[in-house]
C-alpha positions in Angstrom: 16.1 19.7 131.5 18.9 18.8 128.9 19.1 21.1 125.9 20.8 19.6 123.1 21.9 20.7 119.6 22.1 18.0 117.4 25.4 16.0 119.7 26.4 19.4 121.5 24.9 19.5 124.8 24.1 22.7 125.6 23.4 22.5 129.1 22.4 19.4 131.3 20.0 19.8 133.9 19.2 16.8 134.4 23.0 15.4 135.6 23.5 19.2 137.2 20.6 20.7 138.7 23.0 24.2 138.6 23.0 23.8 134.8 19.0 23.8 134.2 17.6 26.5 132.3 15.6 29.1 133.9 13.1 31.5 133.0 12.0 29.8 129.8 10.0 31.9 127.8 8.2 30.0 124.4 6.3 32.3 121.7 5.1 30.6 119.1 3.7 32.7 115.5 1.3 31.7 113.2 1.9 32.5 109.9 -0.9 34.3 108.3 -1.5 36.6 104.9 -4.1 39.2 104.8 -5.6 39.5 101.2 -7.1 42.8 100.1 -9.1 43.1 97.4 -10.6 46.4 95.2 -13.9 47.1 96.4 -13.8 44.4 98.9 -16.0 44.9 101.7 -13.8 42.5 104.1 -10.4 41.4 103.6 -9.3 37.9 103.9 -7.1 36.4 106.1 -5.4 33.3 105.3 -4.0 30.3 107.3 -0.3 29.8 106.2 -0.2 26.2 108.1 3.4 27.6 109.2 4.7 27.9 112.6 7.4 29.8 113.7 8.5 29.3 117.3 11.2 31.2 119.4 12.5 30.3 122.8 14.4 31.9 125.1 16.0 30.8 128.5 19.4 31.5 130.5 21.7 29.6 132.2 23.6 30.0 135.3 27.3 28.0 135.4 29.7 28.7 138.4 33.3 27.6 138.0 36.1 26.7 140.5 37.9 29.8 139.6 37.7 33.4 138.1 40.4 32.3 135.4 37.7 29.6 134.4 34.6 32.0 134.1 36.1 34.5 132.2 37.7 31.7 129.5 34.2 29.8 129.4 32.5 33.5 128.6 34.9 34.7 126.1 34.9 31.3 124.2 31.2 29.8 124.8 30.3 30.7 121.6 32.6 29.1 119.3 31.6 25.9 120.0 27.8 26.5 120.1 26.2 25.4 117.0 24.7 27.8 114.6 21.8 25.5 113.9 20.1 22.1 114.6 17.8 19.7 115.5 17.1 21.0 118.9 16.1 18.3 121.7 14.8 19.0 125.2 14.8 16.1 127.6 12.5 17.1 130.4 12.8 15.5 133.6 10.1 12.7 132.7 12.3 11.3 130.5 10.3 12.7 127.1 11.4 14.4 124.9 10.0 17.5 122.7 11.7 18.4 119.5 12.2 22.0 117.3 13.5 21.0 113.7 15.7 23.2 111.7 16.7 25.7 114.4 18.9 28.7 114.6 20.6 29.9 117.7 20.2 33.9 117.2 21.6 35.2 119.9 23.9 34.1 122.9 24.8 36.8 125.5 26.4 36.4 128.3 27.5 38.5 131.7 30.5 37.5 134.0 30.4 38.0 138.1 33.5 36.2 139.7 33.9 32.8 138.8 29.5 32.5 138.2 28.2 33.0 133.9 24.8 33.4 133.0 24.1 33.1 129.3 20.7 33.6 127.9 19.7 32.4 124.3 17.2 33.0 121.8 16.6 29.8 119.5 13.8 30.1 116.2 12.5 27.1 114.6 9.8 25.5 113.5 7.2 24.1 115.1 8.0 21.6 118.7 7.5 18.5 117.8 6.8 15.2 120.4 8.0 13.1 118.0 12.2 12.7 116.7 11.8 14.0 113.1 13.8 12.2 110.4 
C-alpha cells in the first residue's frame, strides 16, 4: 500500500515491500444527537449524516546506518503534512480516498539503524472516488 498526503508520500509499499503499513486499524463514528424532551417518554436520536473516521497504522524503515535512523526519527516530522487529501493505493491498483484529513499524532521509537512510526490520521468519511 502507498499512503500519500496530498504529493508527500508517506510511505510506499508498493515500490518497498519493507515500507508497507502494518497493523492498520480503521474506526469509523457516526455522528449522532440524542434529543430529550420534558415529559418525553423516549428520547430521540438523530442521524447527523456525518462520518468521522480515524486510522491508525505503523511503519517499519531500516537504514544503512545508526547515524541515518536516529536523523530520519528526530526530523520525520517536519516534513509530514499537517493535513490533506489522504490517498491509499492498495496493491490492485485502486485507490480509496479520506478528504480533509489531519495527521494527529506521529510517534516514533528508534532500535539501531531500524524506525517504527505509528500514526493516527481523522477525516471524513473514505471515499472510492478522487474528490474535487
Amino acid at each position: 500500500m502507498r499512503i500519500k498526503i496530498d504529493d508527500f508520500t508517506l510511505c510506499d509499499g508498493l515500490s518497498d515491500a519493507t515500507q508497507s503499513p502494518a497493523s492498520i486499524a480503521v474506526d469509523e463514528e457516526r455522528l449522532t444527537q440524542v434529543v430529550k424532551g420534558l415529559r418525553w417518554k423516549a428520547s430521540k436520536v438523530l442521524d447527523r449524516q456525518n462520518k468521522e473516521t480515524q486510522i491508525r497504522f505503523g511503519i517499519t524503515r531500516r537504514f544503512s546506518s545508526i547515524g541515518l535512523a536516529q536523523k530520519f526519527i528526530l526530523t520525520h516530522g517536519l516534513y509530514v503534512p499537517n493535513n490533506g487529501l489522504v490517498e491509499f493505493r492498495l496493491f490492485d491498483g485502486s485507490s480509496v480516498y479520506m478528504q480533509a484529513s489531519q495527521v494527529r499524532t506521529i510517534n516514533g521509537t528508534h532500535t539501531g539503524t531500524t524506525t517504527i512510526h505509528h500514526y493516527n490520521i481523522i477525516g471524513g468519511a473514505i471515499q472510492i472516488q478522487k474528490p474535487l
